[in-house]
C-alpha positions in Angstrom: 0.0 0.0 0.0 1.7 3.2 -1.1 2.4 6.3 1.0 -0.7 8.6 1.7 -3.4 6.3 0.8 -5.9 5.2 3.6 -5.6 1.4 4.3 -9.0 -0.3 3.4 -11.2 -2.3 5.2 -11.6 -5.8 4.5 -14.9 -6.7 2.2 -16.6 -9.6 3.4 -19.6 -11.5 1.8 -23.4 -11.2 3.9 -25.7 -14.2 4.4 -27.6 -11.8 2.2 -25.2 -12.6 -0.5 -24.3 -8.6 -0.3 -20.1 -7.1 0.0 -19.4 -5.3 3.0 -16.8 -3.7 4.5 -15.8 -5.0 8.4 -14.7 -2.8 10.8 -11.2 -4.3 12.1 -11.8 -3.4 15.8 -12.4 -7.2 17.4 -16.4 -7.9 17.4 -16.0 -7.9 21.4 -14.4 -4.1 21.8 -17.6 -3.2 19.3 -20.3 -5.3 21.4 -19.5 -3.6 25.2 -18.8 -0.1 23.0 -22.8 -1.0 22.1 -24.0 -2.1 25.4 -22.6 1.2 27.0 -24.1 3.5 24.3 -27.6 1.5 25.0 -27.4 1.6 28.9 -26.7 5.8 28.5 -29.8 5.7 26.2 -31.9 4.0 28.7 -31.0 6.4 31.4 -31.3 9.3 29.1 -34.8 7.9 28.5 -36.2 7.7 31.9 -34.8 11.5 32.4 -36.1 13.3 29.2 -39.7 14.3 28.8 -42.5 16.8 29.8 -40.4 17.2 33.4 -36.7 16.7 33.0 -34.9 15.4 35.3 -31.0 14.7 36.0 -28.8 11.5 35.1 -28.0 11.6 39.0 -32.0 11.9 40.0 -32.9 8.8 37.4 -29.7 7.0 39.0 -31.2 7.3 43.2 -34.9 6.7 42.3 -33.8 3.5 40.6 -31.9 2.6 43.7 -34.8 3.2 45.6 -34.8 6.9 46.8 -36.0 10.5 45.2 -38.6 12.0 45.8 -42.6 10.4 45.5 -43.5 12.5 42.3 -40.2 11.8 40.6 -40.2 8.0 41.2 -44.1 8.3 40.0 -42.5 9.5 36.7 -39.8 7.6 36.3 -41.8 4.0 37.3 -44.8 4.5 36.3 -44.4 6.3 32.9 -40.8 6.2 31.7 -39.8 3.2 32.6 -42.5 1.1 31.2 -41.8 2.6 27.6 -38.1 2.6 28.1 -38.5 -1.4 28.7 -41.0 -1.9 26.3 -38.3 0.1 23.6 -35.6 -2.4 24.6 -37.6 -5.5 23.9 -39.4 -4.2 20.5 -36.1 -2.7 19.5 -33.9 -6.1 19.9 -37.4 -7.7 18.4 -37.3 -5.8 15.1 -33.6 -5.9 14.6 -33.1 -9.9 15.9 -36.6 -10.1 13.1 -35.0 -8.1 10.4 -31.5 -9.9 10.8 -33.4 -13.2 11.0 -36.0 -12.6 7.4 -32.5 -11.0 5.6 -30.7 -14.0 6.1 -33.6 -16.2 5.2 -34.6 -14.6 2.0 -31.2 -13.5 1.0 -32.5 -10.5 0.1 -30.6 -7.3 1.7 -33.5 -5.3 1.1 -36.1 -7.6 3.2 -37.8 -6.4 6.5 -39.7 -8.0 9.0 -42.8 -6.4 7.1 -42.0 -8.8 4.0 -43.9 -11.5 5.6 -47.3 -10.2 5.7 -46.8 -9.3 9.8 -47.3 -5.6 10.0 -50.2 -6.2 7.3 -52.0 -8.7 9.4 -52.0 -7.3 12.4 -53.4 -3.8 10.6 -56.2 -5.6 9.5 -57.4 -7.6 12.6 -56.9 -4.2 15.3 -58.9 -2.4 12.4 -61.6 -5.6 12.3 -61.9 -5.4 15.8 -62.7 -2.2 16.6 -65.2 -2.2 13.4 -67.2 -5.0 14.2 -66.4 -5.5 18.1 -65.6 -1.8 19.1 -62.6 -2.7 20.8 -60.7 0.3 21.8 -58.7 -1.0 25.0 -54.8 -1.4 24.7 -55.7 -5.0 26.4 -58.0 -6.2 23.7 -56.4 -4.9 20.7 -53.1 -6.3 21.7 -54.7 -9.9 20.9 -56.5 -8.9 17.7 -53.1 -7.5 16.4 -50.9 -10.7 17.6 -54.0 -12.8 16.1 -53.4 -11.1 13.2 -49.4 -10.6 12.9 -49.3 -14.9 13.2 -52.5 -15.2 10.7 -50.8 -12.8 8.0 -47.2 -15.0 9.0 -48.8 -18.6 8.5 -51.0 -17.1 5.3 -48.0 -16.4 4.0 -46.0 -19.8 4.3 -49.3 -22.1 3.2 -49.0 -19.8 -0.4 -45.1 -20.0 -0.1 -45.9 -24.0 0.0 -48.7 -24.4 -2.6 -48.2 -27.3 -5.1 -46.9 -29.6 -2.4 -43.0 -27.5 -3.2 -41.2 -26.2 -0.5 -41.4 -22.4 0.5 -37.9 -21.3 -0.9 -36.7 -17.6 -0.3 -38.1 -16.2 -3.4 -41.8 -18.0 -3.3 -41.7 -16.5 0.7 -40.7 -13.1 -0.9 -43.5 -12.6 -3.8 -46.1 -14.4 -1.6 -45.8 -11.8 1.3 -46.4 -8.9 -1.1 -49.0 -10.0 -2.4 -50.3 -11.0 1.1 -49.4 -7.2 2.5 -51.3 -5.8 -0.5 -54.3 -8.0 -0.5 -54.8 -6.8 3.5 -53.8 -3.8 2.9 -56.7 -3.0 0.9 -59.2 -4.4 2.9 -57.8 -2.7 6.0 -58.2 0.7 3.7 -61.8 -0.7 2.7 -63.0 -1.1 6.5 -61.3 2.6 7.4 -63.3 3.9 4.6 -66.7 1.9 5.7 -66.4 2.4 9.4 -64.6 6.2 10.5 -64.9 5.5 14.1 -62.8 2.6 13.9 -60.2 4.5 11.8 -59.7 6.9 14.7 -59.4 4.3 17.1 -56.8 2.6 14.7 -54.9 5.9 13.8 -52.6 5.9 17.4 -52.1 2.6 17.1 -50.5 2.6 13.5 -48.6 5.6 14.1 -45.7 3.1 16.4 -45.8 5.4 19.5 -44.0 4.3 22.6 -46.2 7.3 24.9 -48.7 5.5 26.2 -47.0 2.1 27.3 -47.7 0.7 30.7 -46.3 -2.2 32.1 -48.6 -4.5 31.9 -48.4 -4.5 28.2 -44.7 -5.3 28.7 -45.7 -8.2 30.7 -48.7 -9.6 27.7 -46.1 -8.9 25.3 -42.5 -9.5 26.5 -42.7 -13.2 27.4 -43.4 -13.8 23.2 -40.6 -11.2 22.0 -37.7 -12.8 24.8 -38.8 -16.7 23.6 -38.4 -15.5 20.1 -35.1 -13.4 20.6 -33.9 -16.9 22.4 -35.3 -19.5 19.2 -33.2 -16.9 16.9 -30.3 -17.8 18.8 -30.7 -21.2 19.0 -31.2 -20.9 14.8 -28.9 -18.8 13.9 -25.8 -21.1 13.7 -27.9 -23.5 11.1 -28.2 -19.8 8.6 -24.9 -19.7 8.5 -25.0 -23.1 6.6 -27.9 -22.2 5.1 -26.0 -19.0 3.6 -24.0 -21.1 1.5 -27.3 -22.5 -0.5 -29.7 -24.9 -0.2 -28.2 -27.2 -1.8 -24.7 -27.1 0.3 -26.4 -27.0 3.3 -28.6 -29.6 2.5 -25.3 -31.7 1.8 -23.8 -30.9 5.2 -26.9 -32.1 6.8 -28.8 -28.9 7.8 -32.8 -29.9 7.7 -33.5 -26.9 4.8 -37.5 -27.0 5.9 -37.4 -27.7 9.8 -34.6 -24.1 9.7 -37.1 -22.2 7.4 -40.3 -23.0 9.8 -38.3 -22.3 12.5 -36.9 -18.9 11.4 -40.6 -18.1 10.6 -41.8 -19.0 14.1 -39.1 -16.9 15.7 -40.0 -13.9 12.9 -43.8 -14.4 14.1 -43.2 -14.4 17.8 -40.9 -11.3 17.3 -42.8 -8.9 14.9 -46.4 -10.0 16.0 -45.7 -9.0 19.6 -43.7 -5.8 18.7 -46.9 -4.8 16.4 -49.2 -5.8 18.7 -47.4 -3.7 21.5 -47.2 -0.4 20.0 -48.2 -0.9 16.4 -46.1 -1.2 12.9 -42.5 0.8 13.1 -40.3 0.6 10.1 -36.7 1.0 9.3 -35.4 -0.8 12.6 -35.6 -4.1 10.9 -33.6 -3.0 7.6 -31.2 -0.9 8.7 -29.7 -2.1 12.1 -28.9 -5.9 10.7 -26.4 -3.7 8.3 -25.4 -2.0 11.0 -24.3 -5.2 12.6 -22.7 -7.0 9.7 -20.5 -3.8 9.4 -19.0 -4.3 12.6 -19.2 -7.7 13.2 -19.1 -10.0 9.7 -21.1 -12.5 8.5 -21.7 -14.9 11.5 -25.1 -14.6 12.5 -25.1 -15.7 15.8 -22.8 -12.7 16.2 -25.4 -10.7 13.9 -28.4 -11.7 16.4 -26.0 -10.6 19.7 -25.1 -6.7 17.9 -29.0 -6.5 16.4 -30.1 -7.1 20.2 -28.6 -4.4 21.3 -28.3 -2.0 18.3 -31.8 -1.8 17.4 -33.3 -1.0 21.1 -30.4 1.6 20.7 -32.2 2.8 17.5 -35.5 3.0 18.5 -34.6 4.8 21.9 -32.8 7.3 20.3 -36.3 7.8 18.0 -38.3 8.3 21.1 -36.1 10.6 22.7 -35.9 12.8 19.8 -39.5 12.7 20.3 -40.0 14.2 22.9 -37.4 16.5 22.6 -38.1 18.1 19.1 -41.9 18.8 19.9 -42.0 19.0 23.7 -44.2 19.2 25.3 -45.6 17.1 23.0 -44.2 14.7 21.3 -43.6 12.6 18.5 -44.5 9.0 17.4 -40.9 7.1 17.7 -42.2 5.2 14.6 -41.8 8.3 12.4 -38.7 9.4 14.1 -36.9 5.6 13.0 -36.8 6.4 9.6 -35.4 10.0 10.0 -33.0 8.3 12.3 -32.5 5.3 10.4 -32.3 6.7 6.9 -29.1 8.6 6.8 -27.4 5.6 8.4 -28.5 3.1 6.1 -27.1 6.1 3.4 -24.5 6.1 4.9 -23.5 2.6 5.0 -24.6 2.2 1.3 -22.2 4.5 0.3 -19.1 2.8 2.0 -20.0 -0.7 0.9 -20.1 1.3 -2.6 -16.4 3.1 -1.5 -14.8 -0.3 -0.9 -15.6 -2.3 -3.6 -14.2 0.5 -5.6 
């Protein structure tokens, strides 16, 4: 390498198929420089909002001491959505990670598989024909609807007696997410009142979480974050074709139906929680295999912690930017999320050059 010429970063191939450029620093120095970023996030979100209060304040109520009407803040309204931010954040990455991988496609989302559409459909049913309007109801009309729009999708993938490969899964969950997508339009059209019940919903705000909707939802979102886990070692075989894998003695089908329950359990509970946000699920599994390669079981560690790192800096920005009201974190992903996937678009571009 000549004199005055930065020194490259290696290129290394995705499960996506895709080049990118690694970061040299070891995947351990890059994991703790993550979880330290993401436990200053979490402390920054339980002291911003309507009444700020100090790093030192947020540190003595969670030890048990402050004052009544600051630990009423903190516990009862911060910390649910803070909580609830760290499981659907490592739910949509450890999802989006999970469906890239599967489909091979760099450009998937946990969206692709007829999820988000599903559950749309079913809180939108609900509240038309049962005028449900309570977080506790329409949490079960949305999972009902997330694992419907999920299983839809894999009977289609599966039609013919073949089995669902990447590209059948891919094409069958568009059409899936159009086909609902235009009934849930239809009934919002038909039935006003139950579009206003469904606009908060689909907006992906974290404001009005309570803990008990961590409980309903967060046993589903940890059992699929641990299934992704236990799978991920089998896509890394699985990312050198079907056909290799197959050879090596990787079950191609039991690995698929798996990846889809874990996807299911992940996405249906995060859309259920707080409703559809975008841009976590594309952008933070890049994120990852920028800084830690193509191993996915490394991928589903990083995406753990990088997308509840995502999503928390959205809803802090939220309430910052338009206190004292405050923004939907699902609208603030992509503004977050955009330039960064930009970003590392353009580098991949840099270093193949």
């Amino acid at each position: 390498m000549g004199l005055g010429q930065p020194e490259k970063m290696p290129p290394i191939m995705g499960g996506t198929g895709r080049v990118y450029a690694v970061s040299r620093l070891p995947q351990k120095v890059w994991l703790m420089l993550a979880t330290a970023v993401l436990a200053l996030l979490v402390f920054l979100s339980l002291a911003c909002g309507v009444r700020p209060l100090s790093l030192h304040t947020v540190w003595t109520i969670m030890l048990g001491g402050g004052a009544v009407d600051e630990r009423a803040v903190v516990l009862m309204l911060r910390l649910p959505r803070t909580l609830l931010g760290l499981l659907i954040g490592a739910s949509l990455g450890i999802a989006g990670a999970m469906i890239q991988a599967l489909t091979r496609n760099p450009l998937a989302d946990p969206g692709l598989l007829g999820v988000n559409a599903g559950a749309s459909f079913c809180i939108l049913l609900g509240s038309a024909l049962f005028e449900v309007s309570a977080p506790d109801g329409l949490i079960w009309f949305a999972f009902a609807g997330a694992c419907a729009g999920a299983c839809l999708v894999h009977l289609l993938g599966r039609t013919g007696g073949s089995s669902a490969t990447p590209v059948r899964l891919v094409l069958c969950g568009v059409a899936v997410a159009a086909v609902l997508g235009g009934l849930t339009s239809l009934i919002s059209l038909l039935d006003p009142a139950a579009f206003d019940r469904f606009r908060h919903w689909n907006a992906g705000a974290l404001g009005s979480s309570e803990m008990h909707t961590v409980r309903q939802s967060g046993g589903f979102m940890l059992a699929g974050c641990v299934l992704s886990l236990l799978v991920s070692r089998r896509l890394n075989i699985v990312a050198l074709g079907d056909a290799k894998a197959h050879a090596l003695g990787v079950d191609i089908v039991g690995t698929h139906l798996l990846c889809l329950v874990a996807i299911t359990l992940l996405c249906g509970a995060s859309t259920a929680a707080v409703g559809p946000i975008g841009f976590v699920g594309l952008t933070v599994p890049h994120v990852a295999r920028t800084l830690c390669g193509p191993d996915q079981r490394w991928i589903v560690l990083f995406c753990a912690i990088l997308g509840p790192a995502l999503l928390l800096t959205a809803d802090i920005l939220g309430r910052l930017i338009a206190a004292p009201a405050e923004l939907p974190a699902g609208i603030l992903c992509a503004f977050v999320g955009a330039p960064v996937f930009i970003a590392l678009l353009r580098r991949t571009i840099q270093s193949r050059l």
